[in-house]
C-alpha positions as CSV (number, residue, x, y, z in Angstrom):
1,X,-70.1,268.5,-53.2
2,X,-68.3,270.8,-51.2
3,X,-65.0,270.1,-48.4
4,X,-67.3,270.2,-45.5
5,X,-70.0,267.9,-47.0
6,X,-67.2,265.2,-47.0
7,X,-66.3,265.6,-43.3
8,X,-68.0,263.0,-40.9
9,X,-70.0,264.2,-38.3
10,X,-72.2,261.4,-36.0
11,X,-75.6,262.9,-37.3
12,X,-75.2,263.2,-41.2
13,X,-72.7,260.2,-41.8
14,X,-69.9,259.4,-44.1
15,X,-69.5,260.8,-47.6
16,X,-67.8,259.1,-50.2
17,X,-66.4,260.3,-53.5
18,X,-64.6,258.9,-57.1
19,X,-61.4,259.5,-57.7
20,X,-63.3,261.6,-60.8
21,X,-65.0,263.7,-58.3
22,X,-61.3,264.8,-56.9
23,X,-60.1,265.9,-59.5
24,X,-57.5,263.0,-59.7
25,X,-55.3,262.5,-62.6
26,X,-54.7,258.5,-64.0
27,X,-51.6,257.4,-65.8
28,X,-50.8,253.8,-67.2
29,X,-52.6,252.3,-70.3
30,X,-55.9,252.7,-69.4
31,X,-59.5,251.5,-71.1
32,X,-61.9,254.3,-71.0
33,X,-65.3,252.8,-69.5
34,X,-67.4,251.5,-73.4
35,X,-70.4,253.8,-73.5
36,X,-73.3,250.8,-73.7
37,X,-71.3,250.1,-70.0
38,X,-71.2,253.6,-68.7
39,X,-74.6,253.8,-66.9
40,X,-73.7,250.3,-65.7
41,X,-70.2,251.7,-64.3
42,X,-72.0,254.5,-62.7
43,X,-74.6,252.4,-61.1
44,X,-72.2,250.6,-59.3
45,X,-70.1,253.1,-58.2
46,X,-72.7,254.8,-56.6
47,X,-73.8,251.2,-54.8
48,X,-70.4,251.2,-53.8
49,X,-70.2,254.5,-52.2
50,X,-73.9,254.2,-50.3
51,X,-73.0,251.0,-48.7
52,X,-69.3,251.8,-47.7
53,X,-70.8,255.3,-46.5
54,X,-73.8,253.4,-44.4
55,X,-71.2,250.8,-43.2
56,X,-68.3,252.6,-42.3
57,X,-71.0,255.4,-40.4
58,X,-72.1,252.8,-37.9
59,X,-68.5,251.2,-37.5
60,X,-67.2,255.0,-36.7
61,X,-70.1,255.5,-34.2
62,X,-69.6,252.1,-32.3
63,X,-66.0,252.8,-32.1
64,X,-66.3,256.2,-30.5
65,X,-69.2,254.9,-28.2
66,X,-66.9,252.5,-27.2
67,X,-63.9,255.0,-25.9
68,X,-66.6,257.5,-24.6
69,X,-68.3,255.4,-22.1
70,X,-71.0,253.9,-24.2
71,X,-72.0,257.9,-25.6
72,X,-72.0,258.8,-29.2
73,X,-70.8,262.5,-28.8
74,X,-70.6,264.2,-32.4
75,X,-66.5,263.7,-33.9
76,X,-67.0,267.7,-34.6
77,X,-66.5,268.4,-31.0
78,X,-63.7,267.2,-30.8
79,X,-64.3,263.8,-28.3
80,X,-60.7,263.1,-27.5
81,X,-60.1,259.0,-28.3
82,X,-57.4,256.6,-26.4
83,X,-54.9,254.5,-27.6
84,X,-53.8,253.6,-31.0
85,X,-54.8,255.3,-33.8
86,X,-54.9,254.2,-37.7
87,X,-54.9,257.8,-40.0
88,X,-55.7,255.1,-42.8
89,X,-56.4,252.1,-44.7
90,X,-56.5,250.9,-48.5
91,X,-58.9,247.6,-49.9
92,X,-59.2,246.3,-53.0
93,X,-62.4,244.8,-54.8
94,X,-63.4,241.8,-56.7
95,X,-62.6,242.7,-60.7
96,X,-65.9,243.5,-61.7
97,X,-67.6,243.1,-65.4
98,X,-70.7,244.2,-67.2
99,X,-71.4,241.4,-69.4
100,X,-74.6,240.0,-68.5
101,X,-77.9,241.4,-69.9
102,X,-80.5,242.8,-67.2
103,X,-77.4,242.7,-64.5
104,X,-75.8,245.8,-63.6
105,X,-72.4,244.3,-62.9
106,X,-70.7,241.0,-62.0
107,X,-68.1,240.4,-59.8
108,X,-65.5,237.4,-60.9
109,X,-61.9,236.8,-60.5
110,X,-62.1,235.5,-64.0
111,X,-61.5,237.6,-67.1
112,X,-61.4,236.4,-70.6
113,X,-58.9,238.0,-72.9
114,X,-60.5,241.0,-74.7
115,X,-63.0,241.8,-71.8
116,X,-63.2,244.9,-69.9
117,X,-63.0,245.0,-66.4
118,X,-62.8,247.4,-63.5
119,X,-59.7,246.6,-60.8
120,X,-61.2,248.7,-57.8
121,X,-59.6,250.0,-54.9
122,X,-61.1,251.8,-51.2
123,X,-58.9,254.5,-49.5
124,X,-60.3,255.4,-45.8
125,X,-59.1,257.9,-43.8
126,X,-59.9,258.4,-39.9
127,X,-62.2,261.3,-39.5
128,X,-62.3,260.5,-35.8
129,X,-59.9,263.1,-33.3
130,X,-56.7,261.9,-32.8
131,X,-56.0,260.6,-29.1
132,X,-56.2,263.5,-27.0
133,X,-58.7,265.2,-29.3
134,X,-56.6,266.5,-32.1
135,X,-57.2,266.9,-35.5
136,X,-58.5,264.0,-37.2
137,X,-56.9,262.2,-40.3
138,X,-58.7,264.0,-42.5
139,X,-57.8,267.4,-41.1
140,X,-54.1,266.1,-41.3
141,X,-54.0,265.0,-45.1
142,X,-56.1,267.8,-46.5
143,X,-54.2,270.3,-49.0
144,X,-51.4,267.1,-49.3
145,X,-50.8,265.7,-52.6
146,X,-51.7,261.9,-53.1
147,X,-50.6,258.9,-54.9
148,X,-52.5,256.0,-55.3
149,X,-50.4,253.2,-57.2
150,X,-52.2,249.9,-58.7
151,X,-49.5,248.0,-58.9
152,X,-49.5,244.5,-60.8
153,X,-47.3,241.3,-61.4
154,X,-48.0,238.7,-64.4
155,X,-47.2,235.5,-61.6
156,X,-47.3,233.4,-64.6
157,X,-44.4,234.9,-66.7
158,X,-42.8,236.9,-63.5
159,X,-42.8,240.1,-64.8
160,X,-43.9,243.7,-63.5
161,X,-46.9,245.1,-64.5
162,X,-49.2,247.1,-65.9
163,X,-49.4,249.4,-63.3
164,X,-51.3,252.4,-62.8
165,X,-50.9,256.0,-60.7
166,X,-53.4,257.9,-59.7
167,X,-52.2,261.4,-58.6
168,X,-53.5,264.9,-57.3
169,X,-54.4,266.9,-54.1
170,X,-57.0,266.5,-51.0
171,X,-59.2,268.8,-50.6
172,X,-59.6,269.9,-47.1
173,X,-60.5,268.0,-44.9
174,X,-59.9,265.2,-47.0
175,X,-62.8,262.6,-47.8
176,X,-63.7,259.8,-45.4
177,X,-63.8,257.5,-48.5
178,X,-62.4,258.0,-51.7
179,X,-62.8,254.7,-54.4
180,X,-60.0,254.7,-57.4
181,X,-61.7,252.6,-60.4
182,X,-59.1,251.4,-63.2
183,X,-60.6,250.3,-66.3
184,X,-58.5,247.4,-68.2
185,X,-59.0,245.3,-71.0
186,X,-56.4,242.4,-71.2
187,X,-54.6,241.4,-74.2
188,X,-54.4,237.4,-74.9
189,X,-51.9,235.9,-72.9
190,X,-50.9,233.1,-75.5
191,X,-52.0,229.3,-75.0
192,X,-52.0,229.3,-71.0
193,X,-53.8,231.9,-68.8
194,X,-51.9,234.6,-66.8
195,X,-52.4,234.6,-63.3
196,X,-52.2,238.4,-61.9
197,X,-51.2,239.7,-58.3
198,X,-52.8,243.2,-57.8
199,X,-51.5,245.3,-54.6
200,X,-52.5,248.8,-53.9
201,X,-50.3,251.3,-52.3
202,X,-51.3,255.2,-50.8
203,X,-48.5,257.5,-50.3
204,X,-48.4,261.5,-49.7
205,X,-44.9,262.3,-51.5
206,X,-43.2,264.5,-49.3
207,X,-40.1,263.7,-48.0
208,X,-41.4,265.2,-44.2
209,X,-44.9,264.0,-44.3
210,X,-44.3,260.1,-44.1
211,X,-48.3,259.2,-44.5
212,X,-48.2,255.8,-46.5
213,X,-50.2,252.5,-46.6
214,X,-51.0,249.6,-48.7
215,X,-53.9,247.1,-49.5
216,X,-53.6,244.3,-46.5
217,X,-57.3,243.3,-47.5
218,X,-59.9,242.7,-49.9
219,X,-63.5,242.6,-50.5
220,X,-64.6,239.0,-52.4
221,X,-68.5,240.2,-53.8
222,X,-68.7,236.2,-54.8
223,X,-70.3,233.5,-52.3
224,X,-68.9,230.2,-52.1
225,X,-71.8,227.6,-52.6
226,X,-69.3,225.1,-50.0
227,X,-66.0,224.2,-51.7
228,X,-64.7,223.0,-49.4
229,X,-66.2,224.7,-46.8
230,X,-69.1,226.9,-46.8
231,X,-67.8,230.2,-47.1
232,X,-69.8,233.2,-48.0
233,X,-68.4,236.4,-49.9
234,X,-66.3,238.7,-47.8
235,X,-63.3,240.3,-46.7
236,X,-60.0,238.2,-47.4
237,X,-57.0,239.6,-44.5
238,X,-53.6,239.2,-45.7
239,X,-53.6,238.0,-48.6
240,X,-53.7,239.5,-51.6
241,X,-56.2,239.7,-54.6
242,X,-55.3,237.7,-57.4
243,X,-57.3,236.8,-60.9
244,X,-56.7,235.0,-64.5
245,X,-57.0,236.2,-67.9
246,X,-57.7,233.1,-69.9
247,X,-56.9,232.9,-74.0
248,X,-59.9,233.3,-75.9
C-alpha cells in the first residue's frame, strides 16, 4: 500500500492501516499474538479496518455535504470547510479474546489471569481541507514522528501500569485510520481481581509541533440484554475503558 492509497478522496473512500503496516515500533512487555490465534487476530483486524473505513467514508462525505451546500465535491480539490476543525481523535476498543471454538473473536471486559487479550486503540486523522481550503490533517502530520502511549492504572492496588509506546514516523500524507493492537497476557493478581483503567494518548514529540490528543471515547462491541436499561453495544463518551483480571 502506497502514501497516496491512504489519502481519502470522496470516490475511493478511507484506507486504514496496522500499526504493523507503518512500520511502528512497540515497547512495554508485550505477548506476541499465540500462533493457533494468529489467523484469528488477523481476521479481526481486517473487520476492524473495513468497517471503520466504510463508516468513517460516509461520516466524511455527510460532513462535507453539509458545509458545501448539500454537494459532495471530492476533498482532493481542495473544498475549503468553515468553522472548527479537529486534525484528530483517538478511541479505544473492547479487550477482545480468541477463546471460543468456531468464533473468530470475543469482545469482554472480563479477563481471567493467564489469558491473552488484545487492548485496541483507533487514531483518526482529518483528511478533510482545513477551513479555508488548506492542507488537511493528514498533509500536516505526514513525515512527523508519532507516539502512541497505552497507558494503564491497577485501580485496585493504585499503581501505574503496564504501559506501552508505540513509536515511529507518518508516512506522507499520513493515514486516515491507523489501529495500534497490544497483545497482553495478565499475571494473577492474588485472591481479589484487579480492576484496570486504560487511557490512550497521541502525541508528535516536537517541542514546535504541539499535535497531541487522548482517548475521550470507546467502542463497547458487547450488547446489554436490559440491565437496567436496554442498552445496546456502542460508543461510551467520557468515560474511560475499564476491565478486571480475575484469579484463576
Amino acid at each position: 500500500m502506497t502514501s497516496t492509497e491512504m489519502i481519502f478522496t470522496v470516490g475511493r473512500g478511507v484506507k486504514a492501516v496496522t500499526a504493523e503496516e507503518m512500520g511502528a515500533e512497540l515497547s512495554g512487555s508485550v505477548e506476541p499474538v499465540p500462533e493457533r490465534m494468529q489467523e484469528d487476530v488477523n481476521e479481526l483486524l481486517e473487520h476492524i479496518k473495513s468497517t471503520l473505513s466504510r463508516h468513517i467514508s460516509k461520516n466524511l462525505q455527510t460532513h462535507l455535504s453539509h458545509h458545501n451546500g448539500g454537494s459532495q465535491p471530492d476533498v482532493a480539490a481542495g473544498a475549503p470547510i468553515t468553522g472548527a476543525y479537529e486534525y484528530l481523535d483517538v478511541l479505544t476498543l473492547s479487550p477482545q479474546q480468541f477463546l471460543v471454538p468456531g468464533v473468530t473473536y470475543r469482545p469482554h471486559k472480563i479477563v481471567a489471569a493467564g489469558e491473552f487479550a488484545l487492548l485496541l486503540a483507533v487514531l483518526f486523522i482529518n483528511p478533510a481541507p482545513t477551513p479555508g481550503g488548506g492542507p488537511s490533517a493528514t498533509m500536516h502530520l505526514g513525515g512527523r514522528p508519532y507516539r502512541i502511549r497505552f497507558e494503564q492504572v491497577d485501580l485496585t492496588n493504585v499503581v501505574d501500569g503496564p504501559d506501552f509506546t508505540f513509536a515511529g514516523v507518518f508516512p506522507s500524507p499520513a493515514p486516515v485510520i491507523s489501529i495500534w493492537p497490544v497483545g497482553i497476557i495478565p499475571p494473577n493478581p492474588g485472591p481479589n481481581p484487579q480492576l484496570v483503567e486504560l487511557n490512550v494518548t497521541m502525541d508528535v514529540p516536537l517541542a514546535l509541533q504541539p499535535y497531541a490528543a487522548f482517548a475521550s471515547q470507546w467502542i463497547d462491541i458487547e450488547d446489554d440484554p436490559g440491565f437496567p436499561f436496554p442498552q445496546a453495544g456502542g460508543p461510551r463518551n467520557q468515560i474511560p475503558l475499564r476491565y478486571l483480571i480475575y484469579p484463576v
